[in-house]
C-alpha positions as CSV (number, residue, x, y, z in Angstrom):
1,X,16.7,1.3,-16.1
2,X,13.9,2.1,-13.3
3,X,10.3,1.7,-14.2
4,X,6.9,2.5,-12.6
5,X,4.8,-0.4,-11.8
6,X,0.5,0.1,-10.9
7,X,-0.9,-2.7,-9.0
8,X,-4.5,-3.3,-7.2
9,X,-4.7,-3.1,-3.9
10,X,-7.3,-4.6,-1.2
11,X,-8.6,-2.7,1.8
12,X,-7.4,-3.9,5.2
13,X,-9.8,-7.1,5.7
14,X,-8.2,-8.3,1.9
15,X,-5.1,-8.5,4.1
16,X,-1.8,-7.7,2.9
17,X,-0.7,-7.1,-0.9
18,X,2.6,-8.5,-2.3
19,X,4.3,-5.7,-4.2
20,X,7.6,-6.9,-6.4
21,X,11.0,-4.6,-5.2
22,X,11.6,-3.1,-1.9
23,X,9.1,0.4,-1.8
24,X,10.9,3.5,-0.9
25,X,7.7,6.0,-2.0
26,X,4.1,4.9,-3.7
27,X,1.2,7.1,-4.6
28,X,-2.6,5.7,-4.1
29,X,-5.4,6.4,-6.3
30,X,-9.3,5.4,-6.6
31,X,-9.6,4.5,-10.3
32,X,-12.8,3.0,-11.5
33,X,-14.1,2.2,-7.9
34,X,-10.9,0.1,-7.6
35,X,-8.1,1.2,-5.4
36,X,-4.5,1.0,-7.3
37,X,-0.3,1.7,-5.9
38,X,2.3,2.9,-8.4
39,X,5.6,2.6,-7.4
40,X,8.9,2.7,-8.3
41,X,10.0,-0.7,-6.9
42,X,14.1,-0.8,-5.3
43,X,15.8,-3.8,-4.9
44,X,15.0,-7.3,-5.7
45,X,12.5,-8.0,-2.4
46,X,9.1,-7.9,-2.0
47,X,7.3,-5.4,0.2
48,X,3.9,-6.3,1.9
49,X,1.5,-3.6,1.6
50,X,-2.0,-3.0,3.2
51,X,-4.5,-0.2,3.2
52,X,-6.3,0.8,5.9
53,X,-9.4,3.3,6.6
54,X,-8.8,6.3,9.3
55,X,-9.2,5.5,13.1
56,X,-8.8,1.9,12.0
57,X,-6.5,-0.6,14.3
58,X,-3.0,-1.4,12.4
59,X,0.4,-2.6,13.9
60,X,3.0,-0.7,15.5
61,X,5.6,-1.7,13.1
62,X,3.8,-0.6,9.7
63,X,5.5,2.1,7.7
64,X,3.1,4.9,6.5
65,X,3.4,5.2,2.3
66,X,0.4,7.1,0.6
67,X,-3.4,8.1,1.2
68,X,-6.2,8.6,-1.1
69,X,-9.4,10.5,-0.6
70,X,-12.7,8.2,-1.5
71,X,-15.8,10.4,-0.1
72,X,-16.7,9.8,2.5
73,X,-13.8,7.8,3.3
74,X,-9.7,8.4,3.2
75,X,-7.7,5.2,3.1
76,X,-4.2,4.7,4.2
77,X,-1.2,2.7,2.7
78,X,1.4,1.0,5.1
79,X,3.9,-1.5,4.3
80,X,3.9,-4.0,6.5
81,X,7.1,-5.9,5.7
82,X,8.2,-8.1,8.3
83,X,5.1,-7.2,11.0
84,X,4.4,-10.0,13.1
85,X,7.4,-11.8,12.5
């Protein structure tokens, strides 16, 4: 049976965000003044996550998954599994 999991997530200075399952696809939202992933976790691994603003620096290896709109700003989600490693 698959399920859909929310979770909080920090901005990019938080650092990264442990998410349960292996994340194929993930939607962000701004709920509340909080910033949140669902996802449909695959597997039984974890997948890092972090959110970063636009223009900001990230690493090569992170894996674009969702973007929410928070005027005046539009963050970014990447997993970032196995960066710097």
């Amino acid at each position: 049976m698959k399920r859909i999991y929310k979770q909080p997530v920090m901005i990019a200075q938080g650092g990264p965000t442990p998410i349960p399952g292996e994340v194929k696809s993930a939607a962000l939202w701004l709920r509340h003044e909080a910033l949140y992933v669902w996802f449909e976790p695959h597997l039984r691994t974890t997948t890092m996550v972090q959110v970063f603003g636009t223009g900001h620096d990230m690493p090569d290896e992170a894996e674009f998954l969702a973007t929410v709109q928070d005027d005046p700003f539009v963050w970014h989600l990447y997993d970032v599994t196995g960066v710097g490693r």
